[in-house]
N, C-alpha and C positions, 0 to 999 in steps of 0.2 A: 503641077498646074495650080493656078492661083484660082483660093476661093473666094469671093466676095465681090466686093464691088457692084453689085445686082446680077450677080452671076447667078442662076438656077438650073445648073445642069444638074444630072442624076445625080454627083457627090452630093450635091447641097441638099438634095431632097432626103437621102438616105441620112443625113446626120442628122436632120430635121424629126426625121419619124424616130429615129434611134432617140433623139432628146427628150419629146414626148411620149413616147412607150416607158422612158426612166422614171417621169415626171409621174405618170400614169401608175405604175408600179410600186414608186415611192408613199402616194398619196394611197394607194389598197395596203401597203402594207403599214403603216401608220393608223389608218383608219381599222385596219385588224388588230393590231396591237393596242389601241386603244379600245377595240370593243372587248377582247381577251381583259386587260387591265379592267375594263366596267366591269365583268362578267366576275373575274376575282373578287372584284370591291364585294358587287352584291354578294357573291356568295360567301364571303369573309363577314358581311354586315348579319345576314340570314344565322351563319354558325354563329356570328356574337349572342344575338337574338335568340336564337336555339337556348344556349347557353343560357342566357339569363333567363330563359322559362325555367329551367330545369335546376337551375339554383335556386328560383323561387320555391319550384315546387319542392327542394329538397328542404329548404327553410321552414316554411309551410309544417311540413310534418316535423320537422325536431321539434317546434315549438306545438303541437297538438301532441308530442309524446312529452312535451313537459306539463303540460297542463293534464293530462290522465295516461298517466304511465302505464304499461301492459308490461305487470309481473312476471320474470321468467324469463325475460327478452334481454339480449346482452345491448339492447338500446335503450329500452329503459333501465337498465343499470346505470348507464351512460346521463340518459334525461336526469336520474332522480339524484347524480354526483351535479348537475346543476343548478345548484343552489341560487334564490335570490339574482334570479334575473342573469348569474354568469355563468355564460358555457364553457366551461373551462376544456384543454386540451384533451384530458383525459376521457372525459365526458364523450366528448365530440370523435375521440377515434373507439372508443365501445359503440357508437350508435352507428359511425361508420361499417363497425365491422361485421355488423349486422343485417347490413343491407347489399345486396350485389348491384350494384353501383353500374356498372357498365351494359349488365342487363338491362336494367331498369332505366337507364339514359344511357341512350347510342351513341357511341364518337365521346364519350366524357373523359376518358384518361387524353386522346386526342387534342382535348381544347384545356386543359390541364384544372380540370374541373374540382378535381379535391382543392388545389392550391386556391382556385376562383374563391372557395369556401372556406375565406380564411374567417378566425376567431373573431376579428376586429369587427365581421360582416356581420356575425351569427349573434356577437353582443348589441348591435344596434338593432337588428331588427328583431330579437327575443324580446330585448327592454322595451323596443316601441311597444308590441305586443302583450306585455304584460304590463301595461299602464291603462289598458282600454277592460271596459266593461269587466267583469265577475275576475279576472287574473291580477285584478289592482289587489286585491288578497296577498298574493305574493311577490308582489313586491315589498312590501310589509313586514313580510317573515312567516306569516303560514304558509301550507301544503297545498291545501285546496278548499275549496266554495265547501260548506255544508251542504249545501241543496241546492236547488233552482232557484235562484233571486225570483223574486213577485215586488216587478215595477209598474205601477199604473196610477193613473191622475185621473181628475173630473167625475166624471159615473164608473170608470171601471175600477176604482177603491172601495167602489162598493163592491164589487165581485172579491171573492175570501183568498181566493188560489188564481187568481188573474196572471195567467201564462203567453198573451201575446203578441205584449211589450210593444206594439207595433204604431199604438196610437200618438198624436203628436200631443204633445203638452200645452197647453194654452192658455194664455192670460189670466189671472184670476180663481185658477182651479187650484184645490192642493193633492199632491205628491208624494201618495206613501210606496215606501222603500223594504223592503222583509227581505233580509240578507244575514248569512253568517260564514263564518270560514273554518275550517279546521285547524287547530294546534298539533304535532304528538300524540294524535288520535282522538282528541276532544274536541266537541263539535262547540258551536257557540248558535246563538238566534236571537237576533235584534231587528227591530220596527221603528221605523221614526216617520213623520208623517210633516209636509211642512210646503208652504202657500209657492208656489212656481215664480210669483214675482217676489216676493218676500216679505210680502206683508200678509196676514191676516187678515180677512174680515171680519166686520162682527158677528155674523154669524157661525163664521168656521172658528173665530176665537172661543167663543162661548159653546161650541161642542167642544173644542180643544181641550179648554180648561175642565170641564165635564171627565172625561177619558182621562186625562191625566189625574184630576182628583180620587177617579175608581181606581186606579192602579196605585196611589199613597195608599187606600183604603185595603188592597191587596195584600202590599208590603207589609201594614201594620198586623195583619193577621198573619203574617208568615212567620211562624218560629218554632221552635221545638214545645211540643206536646200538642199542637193543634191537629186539625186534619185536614188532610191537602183540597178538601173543599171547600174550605174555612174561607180562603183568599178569592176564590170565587164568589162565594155567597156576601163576603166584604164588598166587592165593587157591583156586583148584581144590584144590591141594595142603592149602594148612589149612582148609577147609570139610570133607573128605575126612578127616581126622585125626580132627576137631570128629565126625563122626557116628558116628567108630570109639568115639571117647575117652565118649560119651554114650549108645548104644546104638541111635542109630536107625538102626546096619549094624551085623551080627552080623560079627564077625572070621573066626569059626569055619566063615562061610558065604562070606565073600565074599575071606578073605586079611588081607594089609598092606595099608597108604594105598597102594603103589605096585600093587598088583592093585587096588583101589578102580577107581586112575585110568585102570589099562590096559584092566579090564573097562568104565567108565563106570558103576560101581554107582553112584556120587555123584546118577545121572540123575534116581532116584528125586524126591530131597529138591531139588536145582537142578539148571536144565533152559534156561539159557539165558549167553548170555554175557556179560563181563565189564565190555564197554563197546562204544561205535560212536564215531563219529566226531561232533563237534558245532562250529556252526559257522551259518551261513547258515538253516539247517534244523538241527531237531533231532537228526534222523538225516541227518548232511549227505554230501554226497556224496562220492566217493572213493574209491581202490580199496583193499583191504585186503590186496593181491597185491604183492609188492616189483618194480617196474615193471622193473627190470631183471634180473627171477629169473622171468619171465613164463613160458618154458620149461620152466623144470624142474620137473620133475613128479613126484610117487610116488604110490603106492597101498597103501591101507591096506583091512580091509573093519572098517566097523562093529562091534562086540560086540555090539550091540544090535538091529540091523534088517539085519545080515547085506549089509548094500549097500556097494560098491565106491566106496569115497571118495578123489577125485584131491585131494591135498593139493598145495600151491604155498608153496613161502618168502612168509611172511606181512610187510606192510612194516617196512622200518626208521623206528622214529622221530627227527623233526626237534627240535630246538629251533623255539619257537612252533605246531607242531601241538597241536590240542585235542580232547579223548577226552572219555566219561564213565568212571567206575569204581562198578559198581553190581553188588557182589556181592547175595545173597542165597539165604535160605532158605526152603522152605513144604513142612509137617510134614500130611501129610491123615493122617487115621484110616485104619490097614492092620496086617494081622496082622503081629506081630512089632515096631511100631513102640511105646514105651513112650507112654504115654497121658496123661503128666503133659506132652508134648511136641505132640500132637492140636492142630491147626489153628490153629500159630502160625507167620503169613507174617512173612517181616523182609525188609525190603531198603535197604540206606542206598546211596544214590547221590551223587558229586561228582562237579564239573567240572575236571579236572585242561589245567594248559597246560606242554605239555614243554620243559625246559632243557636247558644243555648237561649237568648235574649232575644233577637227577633231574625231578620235575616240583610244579608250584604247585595247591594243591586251594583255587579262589577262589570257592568255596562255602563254605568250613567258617564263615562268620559266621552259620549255622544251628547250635544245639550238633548234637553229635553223641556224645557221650559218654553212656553211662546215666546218672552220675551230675548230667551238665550238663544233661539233659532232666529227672530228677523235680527239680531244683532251680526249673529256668528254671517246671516246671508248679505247686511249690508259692508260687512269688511272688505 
């Protein structure tokens, strides 16, 4: 029988529904296959994503185990074989084999996750890492920070131990920096103090030169046969001078520099001493007592807090002992204090080693001059 012609008998109808039911079936299973394929994608995109959380976070910690190593660990073995920013292979499978890996990330041997973590990954992002804040140290060639860096500008240079680095820096303020690093077990502690845009004012120039004058005054006392209060009592004396000659001690209220020193009026504006000892530790050990002057004793009473102070012959200096010399000044807002002078800290700190002739400041490859800081800042 012939189909067509506008024939619609029951064949025609049956091929008809047979056509559409194929049409129908084709188009569900297409549209299944393509939801299958989305559902792969995403869950192909999810495991990538997984993945790169878990490389991060593996990254993450190698470079927190190079930055403070934990003795004893076959990871920090690994950390401390990478030297100068490079994770070398060896490195990188002691730290590996330390860690249980599959535990600690689900599915990782799965997504070929050792491999993901190749050297080439581990050196860009260690070196990025160890170019930012207190690890730029080692990129350099030392081990690690001395201490807490003490960053702060404006009014909190006046605080002594200022730890929380959080405030924004602003125009016209300056900027002291109290930082050191370790060598081979020797610590290091330098201060440098210097204007946010790069200039000085005149008043923060004229404390500047002040602070730095008491710390030539320091140096020049520092050398074998003196005693290690010598360089204190040197810049005490011109910081003392510096507040008389500026106004932020009334003469009329408080005397000459020599009442300044005997009242302790100086305490206001500096409030701390001259230097410690450096070495092993920052503040390294030792006594500041002349070991053979142990005995002898006087008594003095405070000017200030009225208390009965047993004074001791302070040590003689050697040839090859190592001090710091970190005079400083910090000016808070108070009646009678001139206000063009208002909440500027300074404090320049070097590492001095005593001679038989005076002593070596083998920090000064930092400037240290006004002039040699708005220079080095307009370069």
């Amino acid at each position: 029988m012939r189909i067509g012609d506008g024939y619609t008998g029951p064949e025609m109808v049956s091929t008809t529904a047979w056509v559409a039911a194929a049409a129908v079936l084709s188009i569900g299973l297409a549209l299944t296959a393509a939801a299958v394929i989305w559902q792969q994608r995403q869950a192909g995109t999810e495991a990538r994503a997984q993945q790169e959380r878990q490389v991060e976070r593996l990254q993450a910690d190698i470079v927190k185990r190079l930055a403070t190593p934990v003795y004893g660990l076959k990871g920090a073995r690994g950390a401390l074989a990478a030297l100068e920013g490079r994770l070398n292979r060896a490195a990188f499978d002691a730290y590996v084999e330390s860690r249980d890996l599959p535990h600690e990330f689900p599915g990782a041997r799965g997504f070929g996750f050792i491999e993901r973590v190749a050297r080439r990954d581990l050196d860009a992002f260690v070196a990025a890492h160890q170019r930012e804040g207190a690890t730029e140290f080692r990129v350099h060639g030392s081990q690690y920070p001395a201490y807490g860096s003490i960053v702060a500008a404006g009014a909190n240079a006046c605080v002594l131990h200022y730890r929380a680095d959080a405030a924004p820096v602003r125009n016209g303020e300056l900027v002291l920096i109290d930082a050191g690093c370790e060598l081979d077990g020797y610590a290091s502690d330098i201060t440098r103090t210097f204007p946010a845009n790069g200039k000085f004012t005149g008043p923060q120039r004229a404390l500047y030169d002040l602070v730095l004058a008491s710390q030539d005054a320091a140096a020049a006392a520092t050398k074998a046969g003196n005693r290690f209060n010598d360089p204190h009592d040197a810049a005490v004396r011109v910081l003392a001078q510096g507040m008389l000659d500026f106004g932020l001690l009334d003469a009329n209220k408080v005397g000459s520099v020599d009442d300044v020193i005997d009242k302790r009026a100086y305490f206001q504006f500096y409030m701390h001493r001259t230097g410690h000892w450096l070495g092993m530790d920052v503040h390294d050990c030792g006594s500041y007592v002349e070991p053979t002057q142990v005995g002898e004793v006087s008594e003095r009473k405070d000017p200030l807090s009225n208390e009965v102070i047993k004074n001791r012959p302070s040590r003689i200096l050697h040839p090859g002992m190592v001090l710091t010399l970190e005079p400083g000044i910090y000016v808070r807002p108070a009646e009678g204090v001139p206000e063009q002078f208002h909440n500027i800290g300074i404090r320049i700190e070097d590492d001095a080693i005593v001679t038989a002739t005076g002593c070596e400041l083998i920090s000064r490859g930092v400037p240290v001059k006004a002039d040699e800081i708005e220079a080095l800042m307009r370069a």
